[in-house]
C-alpha positions as CSV (number, residue, x, y, z in Angstrom):
1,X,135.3,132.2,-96.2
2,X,134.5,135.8,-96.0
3,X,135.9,136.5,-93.0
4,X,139.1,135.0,-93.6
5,X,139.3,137.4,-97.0
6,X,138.5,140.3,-94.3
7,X,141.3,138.8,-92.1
8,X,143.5,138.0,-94.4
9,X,147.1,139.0,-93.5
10,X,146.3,140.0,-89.9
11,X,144.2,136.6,-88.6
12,X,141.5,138.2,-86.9
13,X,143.6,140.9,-85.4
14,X,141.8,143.0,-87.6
15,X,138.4,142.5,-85.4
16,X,138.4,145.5,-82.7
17,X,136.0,143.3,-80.5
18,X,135.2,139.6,-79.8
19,X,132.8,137.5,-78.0
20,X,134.1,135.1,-75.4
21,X,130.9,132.6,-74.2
22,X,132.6,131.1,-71.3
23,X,129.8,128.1,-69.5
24,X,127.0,130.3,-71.5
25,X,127.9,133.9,-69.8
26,X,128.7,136.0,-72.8
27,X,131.7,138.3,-72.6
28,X,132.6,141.2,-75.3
29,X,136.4,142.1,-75.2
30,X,138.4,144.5,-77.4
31,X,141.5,143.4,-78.5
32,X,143.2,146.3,-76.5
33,X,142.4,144.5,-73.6
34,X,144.4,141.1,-74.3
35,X,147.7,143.5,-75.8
36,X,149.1,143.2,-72.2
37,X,149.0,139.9,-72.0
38,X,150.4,137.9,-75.0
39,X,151.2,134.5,-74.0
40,X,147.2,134.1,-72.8
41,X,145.1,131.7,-74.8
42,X,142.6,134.5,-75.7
43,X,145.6,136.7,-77.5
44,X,147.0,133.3,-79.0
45,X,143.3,133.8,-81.0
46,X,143.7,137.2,-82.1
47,X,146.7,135.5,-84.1
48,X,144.7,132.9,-86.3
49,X,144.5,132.4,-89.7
50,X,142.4,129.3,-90.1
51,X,139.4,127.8,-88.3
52,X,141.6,124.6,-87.3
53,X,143.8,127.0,-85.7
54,X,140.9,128.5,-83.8
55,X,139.5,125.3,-82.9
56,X,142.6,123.9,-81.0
57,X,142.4,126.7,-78.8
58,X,138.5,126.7,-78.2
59,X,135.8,124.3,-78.0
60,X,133.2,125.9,-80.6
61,X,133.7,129.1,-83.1
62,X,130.2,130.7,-84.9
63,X,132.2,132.7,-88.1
64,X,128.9,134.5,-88.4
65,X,128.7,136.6,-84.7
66,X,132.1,135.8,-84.2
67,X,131.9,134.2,-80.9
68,X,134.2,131.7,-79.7
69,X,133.0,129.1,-76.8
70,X,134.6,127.5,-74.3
71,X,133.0,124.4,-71.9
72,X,134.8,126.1,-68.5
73,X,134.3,127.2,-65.3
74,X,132.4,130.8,-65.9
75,X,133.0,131.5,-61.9
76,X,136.6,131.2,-62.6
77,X,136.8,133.0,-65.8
78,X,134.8,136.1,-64.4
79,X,137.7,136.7,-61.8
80,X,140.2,136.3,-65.1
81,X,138.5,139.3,-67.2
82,X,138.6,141.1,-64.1
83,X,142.4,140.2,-64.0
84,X,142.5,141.1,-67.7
85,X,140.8,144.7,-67.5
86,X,142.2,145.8,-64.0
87,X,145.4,143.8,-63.3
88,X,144.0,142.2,-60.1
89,X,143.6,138.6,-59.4
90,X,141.9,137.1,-56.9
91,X,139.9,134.1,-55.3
92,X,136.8,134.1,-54.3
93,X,136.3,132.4,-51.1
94,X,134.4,129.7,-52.0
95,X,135.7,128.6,-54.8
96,X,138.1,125.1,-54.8
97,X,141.7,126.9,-55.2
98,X,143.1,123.7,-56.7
99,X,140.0,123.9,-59.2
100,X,141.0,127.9,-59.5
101,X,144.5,126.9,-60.3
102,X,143.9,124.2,-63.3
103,X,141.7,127.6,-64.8
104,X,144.5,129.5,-64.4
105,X,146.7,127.2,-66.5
106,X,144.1,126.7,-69.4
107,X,144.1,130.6,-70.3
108,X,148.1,131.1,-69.7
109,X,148.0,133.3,-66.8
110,X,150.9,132.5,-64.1
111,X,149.8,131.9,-61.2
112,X,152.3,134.7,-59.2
113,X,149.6,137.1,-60.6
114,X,147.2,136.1,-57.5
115,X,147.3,138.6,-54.9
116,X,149.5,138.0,-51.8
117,X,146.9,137.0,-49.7
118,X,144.9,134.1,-52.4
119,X,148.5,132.9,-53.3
120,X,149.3,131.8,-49.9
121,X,146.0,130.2,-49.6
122,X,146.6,128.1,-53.3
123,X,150.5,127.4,-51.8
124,X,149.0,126.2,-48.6
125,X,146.5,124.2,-50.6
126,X,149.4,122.5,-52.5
127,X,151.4,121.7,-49.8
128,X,148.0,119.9,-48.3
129,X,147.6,117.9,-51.2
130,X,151.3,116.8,-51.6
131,X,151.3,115.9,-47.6
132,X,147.4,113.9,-48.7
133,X,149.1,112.1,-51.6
134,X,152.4,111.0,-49.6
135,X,150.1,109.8,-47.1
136,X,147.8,108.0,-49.5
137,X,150.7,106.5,-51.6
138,X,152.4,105.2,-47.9
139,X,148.9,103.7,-46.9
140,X,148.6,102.1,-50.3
141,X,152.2,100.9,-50.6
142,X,151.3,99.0,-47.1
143,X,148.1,97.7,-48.3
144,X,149.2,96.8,-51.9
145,X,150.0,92.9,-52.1
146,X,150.5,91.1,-55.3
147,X,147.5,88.6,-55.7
148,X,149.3,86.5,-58.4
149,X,152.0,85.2,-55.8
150,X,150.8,83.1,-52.7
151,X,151.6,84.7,-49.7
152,X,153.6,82.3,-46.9
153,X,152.2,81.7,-43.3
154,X,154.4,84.2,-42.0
155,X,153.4,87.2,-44.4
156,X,149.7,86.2,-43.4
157,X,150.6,86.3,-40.0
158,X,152.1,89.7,-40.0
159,X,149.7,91.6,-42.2
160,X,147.1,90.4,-40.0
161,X,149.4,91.5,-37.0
162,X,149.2,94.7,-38.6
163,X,145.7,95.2,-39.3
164,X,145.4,94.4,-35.1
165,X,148.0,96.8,-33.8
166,X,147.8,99.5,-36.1
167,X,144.0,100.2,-37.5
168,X,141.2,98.8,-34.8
169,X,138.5,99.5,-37.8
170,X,140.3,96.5,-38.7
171,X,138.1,93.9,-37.6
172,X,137.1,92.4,-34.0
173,X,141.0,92.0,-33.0
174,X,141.7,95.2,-33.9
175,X,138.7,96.5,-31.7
176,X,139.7,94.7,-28.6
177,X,143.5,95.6,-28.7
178,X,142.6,99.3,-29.2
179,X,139.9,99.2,-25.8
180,X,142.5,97.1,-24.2
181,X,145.6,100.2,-25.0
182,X,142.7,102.5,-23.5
183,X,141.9,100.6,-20.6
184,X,145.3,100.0,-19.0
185,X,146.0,104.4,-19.9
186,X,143.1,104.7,-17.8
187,X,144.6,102.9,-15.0
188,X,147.5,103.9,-15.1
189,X,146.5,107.6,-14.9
190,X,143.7,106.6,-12.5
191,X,147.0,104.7,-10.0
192,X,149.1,107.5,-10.7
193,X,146.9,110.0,-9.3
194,X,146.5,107.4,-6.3
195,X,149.6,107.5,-5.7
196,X,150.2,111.1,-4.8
197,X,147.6,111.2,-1.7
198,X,148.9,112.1,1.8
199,X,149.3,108.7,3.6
200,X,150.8,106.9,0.4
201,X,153.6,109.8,0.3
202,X,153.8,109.6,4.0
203,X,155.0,106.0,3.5
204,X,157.2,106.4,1.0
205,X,159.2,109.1,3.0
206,X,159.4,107.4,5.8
207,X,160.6,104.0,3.9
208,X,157.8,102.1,4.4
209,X,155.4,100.1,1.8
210,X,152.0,99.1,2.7
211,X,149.5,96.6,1.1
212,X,147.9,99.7,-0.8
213,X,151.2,100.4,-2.0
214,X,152.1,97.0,-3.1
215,X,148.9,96.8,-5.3
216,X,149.2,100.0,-6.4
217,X,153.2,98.5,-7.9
218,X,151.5,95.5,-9.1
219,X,148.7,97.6,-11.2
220,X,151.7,99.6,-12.7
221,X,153.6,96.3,-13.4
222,X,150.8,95.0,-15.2
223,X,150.2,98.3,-17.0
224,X,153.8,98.5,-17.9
225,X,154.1,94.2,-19.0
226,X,151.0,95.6,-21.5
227,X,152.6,98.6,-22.8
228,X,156.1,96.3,-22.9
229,X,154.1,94.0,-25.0
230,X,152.3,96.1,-27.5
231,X,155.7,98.3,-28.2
232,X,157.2,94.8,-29.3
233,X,154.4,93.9,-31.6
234,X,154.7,97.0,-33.2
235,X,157.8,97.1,-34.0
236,X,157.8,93.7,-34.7
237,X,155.2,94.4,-37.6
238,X,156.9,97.2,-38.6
239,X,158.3,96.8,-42.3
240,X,161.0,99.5,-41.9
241,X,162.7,99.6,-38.4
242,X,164.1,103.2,-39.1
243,X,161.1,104.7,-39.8
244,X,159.4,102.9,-36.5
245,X,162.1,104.6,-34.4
246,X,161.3,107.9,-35.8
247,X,157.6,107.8,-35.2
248,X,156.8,110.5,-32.5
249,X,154.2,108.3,-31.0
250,X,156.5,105.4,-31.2
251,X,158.9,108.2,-29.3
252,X,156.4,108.6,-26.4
253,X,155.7,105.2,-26.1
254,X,159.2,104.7,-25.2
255,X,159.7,107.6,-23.1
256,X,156.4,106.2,-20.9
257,X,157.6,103.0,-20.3
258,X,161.7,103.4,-19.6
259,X,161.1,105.2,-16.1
260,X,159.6,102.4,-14.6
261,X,162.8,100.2,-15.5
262,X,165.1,102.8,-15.0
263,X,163.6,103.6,-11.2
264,X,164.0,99.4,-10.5
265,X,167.8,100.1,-11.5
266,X,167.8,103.0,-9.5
267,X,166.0,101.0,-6.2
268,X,168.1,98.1,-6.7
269,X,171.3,100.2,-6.3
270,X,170.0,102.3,-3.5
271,X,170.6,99.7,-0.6
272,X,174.2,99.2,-2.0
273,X,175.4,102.9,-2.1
274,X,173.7,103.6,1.2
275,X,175.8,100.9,3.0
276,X,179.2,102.2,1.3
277,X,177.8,105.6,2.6
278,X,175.4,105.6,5.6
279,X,176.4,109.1,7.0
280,X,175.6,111.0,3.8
281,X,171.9,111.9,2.9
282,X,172.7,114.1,0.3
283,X,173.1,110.8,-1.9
284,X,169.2,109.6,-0.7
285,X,167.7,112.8,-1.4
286,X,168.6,112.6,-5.6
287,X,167.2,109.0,-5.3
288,X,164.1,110.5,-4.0
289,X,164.2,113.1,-6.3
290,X,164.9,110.9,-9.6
291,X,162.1,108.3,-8.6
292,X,159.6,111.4,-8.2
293,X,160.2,112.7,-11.4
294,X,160.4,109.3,-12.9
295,X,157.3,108.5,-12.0
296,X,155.7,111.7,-13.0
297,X,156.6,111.2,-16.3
298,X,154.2,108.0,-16.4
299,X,152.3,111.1,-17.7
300,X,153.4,110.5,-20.7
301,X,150.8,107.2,-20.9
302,X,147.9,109.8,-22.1
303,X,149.5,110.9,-25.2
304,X,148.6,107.1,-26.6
305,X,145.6,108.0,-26.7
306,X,146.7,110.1,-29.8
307,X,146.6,106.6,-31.6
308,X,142.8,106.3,-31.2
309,X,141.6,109.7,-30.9
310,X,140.9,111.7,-34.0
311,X,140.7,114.6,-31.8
312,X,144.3,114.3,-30.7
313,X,145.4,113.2,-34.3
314,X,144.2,116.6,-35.4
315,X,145.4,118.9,-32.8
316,X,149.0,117.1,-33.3
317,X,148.7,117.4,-36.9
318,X,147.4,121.8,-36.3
319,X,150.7,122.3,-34.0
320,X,152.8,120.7,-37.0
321,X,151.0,123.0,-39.7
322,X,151.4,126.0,-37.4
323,X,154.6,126.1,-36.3
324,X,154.7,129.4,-38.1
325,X,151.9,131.1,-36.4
326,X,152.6,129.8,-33.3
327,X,156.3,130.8,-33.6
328,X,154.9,134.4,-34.5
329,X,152.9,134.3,-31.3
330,X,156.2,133.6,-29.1
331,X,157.9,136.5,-31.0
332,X,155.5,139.0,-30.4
333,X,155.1,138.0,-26.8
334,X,158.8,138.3,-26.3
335,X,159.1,141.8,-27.7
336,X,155.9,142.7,-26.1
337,X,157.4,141.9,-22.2
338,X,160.6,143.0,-22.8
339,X,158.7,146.5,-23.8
340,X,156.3,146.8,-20.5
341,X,158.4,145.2,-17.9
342,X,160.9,148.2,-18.2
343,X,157.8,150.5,-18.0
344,X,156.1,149.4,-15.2
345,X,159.2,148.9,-13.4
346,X,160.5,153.0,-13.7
347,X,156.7,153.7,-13.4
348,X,156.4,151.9,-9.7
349,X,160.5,152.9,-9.4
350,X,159.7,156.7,-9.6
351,X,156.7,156.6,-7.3
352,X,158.3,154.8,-4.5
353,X,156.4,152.1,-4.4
354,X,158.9,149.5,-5.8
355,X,157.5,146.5,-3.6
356,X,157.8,143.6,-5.8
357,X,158.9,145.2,-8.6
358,X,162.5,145.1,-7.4
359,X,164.1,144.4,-11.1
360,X,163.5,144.9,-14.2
361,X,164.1,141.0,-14.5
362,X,162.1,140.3,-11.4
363,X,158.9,142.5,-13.5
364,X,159.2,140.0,-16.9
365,X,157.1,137.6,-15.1
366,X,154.4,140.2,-13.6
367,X,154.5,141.1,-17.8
368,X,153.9,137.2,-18.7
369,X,151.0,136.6,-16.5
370,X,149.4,139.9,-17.4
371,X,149.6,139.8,-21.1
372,X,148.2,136.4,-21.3
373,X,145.3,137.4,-18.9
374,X,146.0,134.9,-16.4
375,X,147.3,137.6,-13.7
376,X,148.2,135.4,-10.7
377,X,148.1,138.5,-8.5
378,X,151.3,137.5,-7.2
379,X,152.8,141.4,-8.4
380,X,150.9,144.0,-8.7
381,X,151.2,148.0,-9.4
382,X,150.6,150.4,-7.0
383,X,151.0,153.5,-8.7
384,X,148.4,154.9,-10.8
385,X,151.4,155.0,-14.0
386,X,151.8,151.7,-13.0
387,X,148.4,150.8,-13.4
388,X,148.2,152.5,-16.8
389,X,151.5,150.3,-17.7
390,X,149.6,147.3,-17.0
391,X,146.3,148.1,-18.7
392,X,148.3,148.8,-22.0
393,X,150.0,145.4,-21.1
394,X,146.6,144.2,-21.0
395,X,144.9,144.9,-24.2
396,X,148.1,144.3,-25.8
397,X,148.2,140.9,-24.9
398,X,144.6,140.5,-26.0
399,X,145.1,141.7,-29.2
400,X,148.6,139.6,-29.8
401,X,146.9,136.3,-28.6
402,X,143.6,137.2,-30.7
403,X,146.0,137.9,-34.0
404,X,147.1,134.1,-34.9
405,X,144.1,132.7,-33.2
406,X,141.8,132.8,-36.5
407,X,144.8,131.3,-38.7
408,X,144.8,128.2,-36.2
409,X,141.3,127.8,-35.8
410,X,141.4,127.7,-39.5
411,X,143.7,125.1,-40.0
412,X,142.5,123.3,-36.6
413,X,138.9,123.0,-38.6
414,X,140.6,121.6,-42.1
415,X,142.9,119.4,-40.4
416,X,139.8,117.6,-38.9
417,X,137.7,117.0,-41.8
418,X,140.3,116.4,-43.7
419,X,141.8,113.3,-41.3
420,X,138.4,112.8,-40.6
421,X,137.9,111.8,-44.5
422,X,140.8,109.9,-44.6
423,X,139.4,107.7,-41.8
424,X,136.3,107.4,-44.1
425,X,138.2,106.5,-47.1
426,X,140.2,103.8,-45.2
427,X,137.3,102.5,-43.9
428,X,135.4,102.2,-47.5
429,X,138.7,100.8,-49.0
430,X,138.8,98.1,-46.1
431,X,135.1,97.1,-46.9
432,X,135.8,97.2,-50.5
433,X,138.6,94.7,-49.9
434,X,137.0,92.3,-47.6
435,X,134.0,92.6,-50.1
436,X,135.9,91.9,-53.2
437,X,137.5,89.1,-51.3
438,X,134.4,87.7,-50.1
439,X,133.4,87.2,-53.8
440,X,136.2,86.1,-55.5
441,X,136.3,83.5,-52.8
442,X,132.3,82.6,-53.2
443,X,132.8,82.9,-57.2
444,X,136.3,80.4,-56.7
445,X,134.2,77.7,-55.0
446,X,131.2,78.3,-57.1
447,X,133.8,77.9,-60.0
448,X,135.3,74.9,-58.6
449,X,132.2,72.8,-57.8
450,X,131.1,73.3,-61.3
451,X,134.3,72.0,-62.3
452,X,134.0,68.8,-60.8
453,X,130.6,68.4,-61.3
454,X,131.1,68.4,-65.0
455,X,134.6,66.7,-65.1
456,X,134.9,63.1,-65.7
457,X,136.8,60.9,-62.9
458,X,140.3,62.2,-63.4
459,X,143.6,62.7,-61.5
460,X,143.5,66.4,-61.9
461,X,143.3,68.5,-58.5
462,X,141.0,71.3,-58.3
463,X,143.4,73.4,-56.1
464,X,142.0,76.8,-54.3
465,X,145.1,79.5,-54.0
466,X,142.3,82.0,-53.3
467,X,143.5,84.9,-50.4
């Protein structure tokens, strides 16, 4: 009551200093220090009249040492006095930014106070978490099925279609359709490479199709049947059709399997054209040409890995995230060669010993291969200004490769434990399911047989709807 006949009039205003006791870390402010910044909760104090008023903006208040508590982060809050007495916010490296950001909107600071620097870390933060929860809500909207209502034959069917074709943590099914996907890559990468050696290529110039070529058809035929068979399923289980035909994977898939249908067309019509044109070889040689790229593009069967490899999941998911960085990388590579080719062409121009360099277009791929260290050997300076053009080249491109290299480890690094969590969450929740099921049907029986051991002779039906 005293201190309120002290206060009267001004709240406690009229206090030069306070104590803040912040996760029991004792803090003594003056009032000078909070003038700055109104709309904080610690200024909101200095305008109190009341100890309700006080107490709906702290936890605890002792009238006697004026000292007001609050049950917070003290880590957090030692970063905000610093904010409050030198105008600089920052993060501390350890600390959760998500966790730093909640602080933030207990004591009214905004968070564009953060420095550049911790800002785009809590921005980048934010758009992990929204990506997390969009995933989470599209894994639970798949697994979410209404227990109350008895599923048909057909929904049972599919959902267990599902759980095969699309998670192999799934159960046994699961486990052998993902080994089988793996197995028939494997061979058809192994019969690709096959396929390329001397006396197979001989053959095929010449027209001709041995035994070993015939198997090596049949292998791809079977390979291609397989990879027919498991694009079906999956889009049969698909529930939105749209959304399967926008999958990148789902892309891949069907880049990887229409060459080998598209190079039957093309062998079926060979024998036709050649007959309405047998003098012209011009036609044969874009056959030839189309059926060698087509089948190099059976390539394209090792990117399915990507749907049982974590380690492929992640580096597709770091070249989404870094787009930025990696689109900063291409611009200072660009403006780096179109710098030093110039250079090192007037530099081996002037000293007469042009050799390769005959162009300054002809030099931007002498500039490539040198700034990314790979220097093929192919072009090389003569001159001794010429050789100082291309160590500057040199460490440049060491320095502009290093730059964004830390940034994508970074994000290379979270991208993996984070996915890799996921894959632990999925698998708990599965467990939990099958668990919860495994009781409720043990408890349903249990319940039942209780039922009828109890029950007089009746014509009541004990019926089990269990899942």
């Amino acid at each position: 009551k005293l201190l309120w006949d002290c206060c009267r009039g001004g709240g406690l205003g009229r206090l030069r200093e306070i104590i803040i006791n912040v996760g029991g870390i004792k803090y003594l402010l003056p009032w000078s220090t909070l003038d700055e910044f109104p709309l904080t909760r610690l200024s909101k104090l200095k305008f109190c009249s009341s100890y309700d008023e006080i107490i709906q903006l702290c936890d605890d208040y002792d009238e006697d040492n004026h000292e007001f508590f609050f049950d917070r982060n003290p880590n957090a809050f030692g970063m905000i006095v610093s904010f409050l007495a030198a105008g600089k916010l920052m993060l501390f490296r350890d600390m959760c930014a998500l966790s730093f950001q909640e602080e933030l909107r207990y004591w009214g600071i905004e968070e564009s106070n953060l420095e550049k620097c911790c800002f785009r870390k809590l921005f980048q933060k934010l758009q992990e978490l929204a990506e997390m929860h969009k995933e989470e809500e599209m894994q639970m909207s798949k697994e979410t099925t209404c227990v109350l209502v008895e599923e048909t034959q057909f929904e049972q069917f599919m959902n267990k279609l599902r759980d095969m074709v699309e998670n192999p943590q799934s159960g046994l099914p699961g486990k052998v359709f993902a080994c089988l996907s793996i197995l028939f890559v494997a061979t058809t990468a192994i019969s690709l490479c096959v396929s390329t050696m001397p006396d197979l290529r001989a053959e095929e110039d010449r027209g001709e199709c041995s035994q070993k070529c015939y198997y090596i058809f049949v292998i791809e035929t079977i390979c291609v049947a397989w990879f027919s068979l498991e694009l079906c399923l999956r889009f049969i289980q698909a529930k939105s059709k749209c959304h399967f035909f926008r999958g990148p994977l789902n892309i891949i898939d069907f880049l990887a399997i229409s060459p080998y249908y598209v190079s039957l067309i093309v062998v079926d019509d060979e024998p036709s054209e050649e007959a309405e044109r047998p003098s012209s070889n011009s036609y044969l040689e874009k056959i030839g040409l189309v059926l060698r790229v087509l089948r190099a593009l059976r390539i394209l069967y090792v990117m399915r890995l990507a749907r049982h490899s974590l380690g492929l999941q992640t580096l597709g998911l770091t070249v989404r995230r870094c787009t930025r960085e990696f689109g900063l990388l291409l611009l200072f590579l660009c403006v780096a060669v179109t710098l030093f080719s110039p250079l090192v062409y007037l530099a081996e121009n002037e000293s007469g010993k042009v050799l390769e360099f005959t162009s300054i277009p002809a030099s931007y791929w002498w500039a490539i291969i040198s700034m990314t260290t790979v220097g093929y050997g192919d072009m090389v300076p003569r001159s001794v200004s010429g050789q100082m053009v291309a160590l500057s080249s040199i460490l440049s491109g060491i320095l502009i490769m290093a730059f964004p290299a830390t940034s994508i480890f970074h994000t290379f690094s979270h991208s993996y434990s984070e996915l890799r969590k996921q894959h632990e969450r999925l698998q708990s929740r599965l467990n939990r399911i099958k668990t919860t099921n495994h009781s409720g049907e043990m408890d349903t029986f249990n319940e039942t047989d209780s039922l009828i051991s109890e029950a007089p002779m009746s014509p009541i039906k004990y019926i089990y709807t269990g899942n």
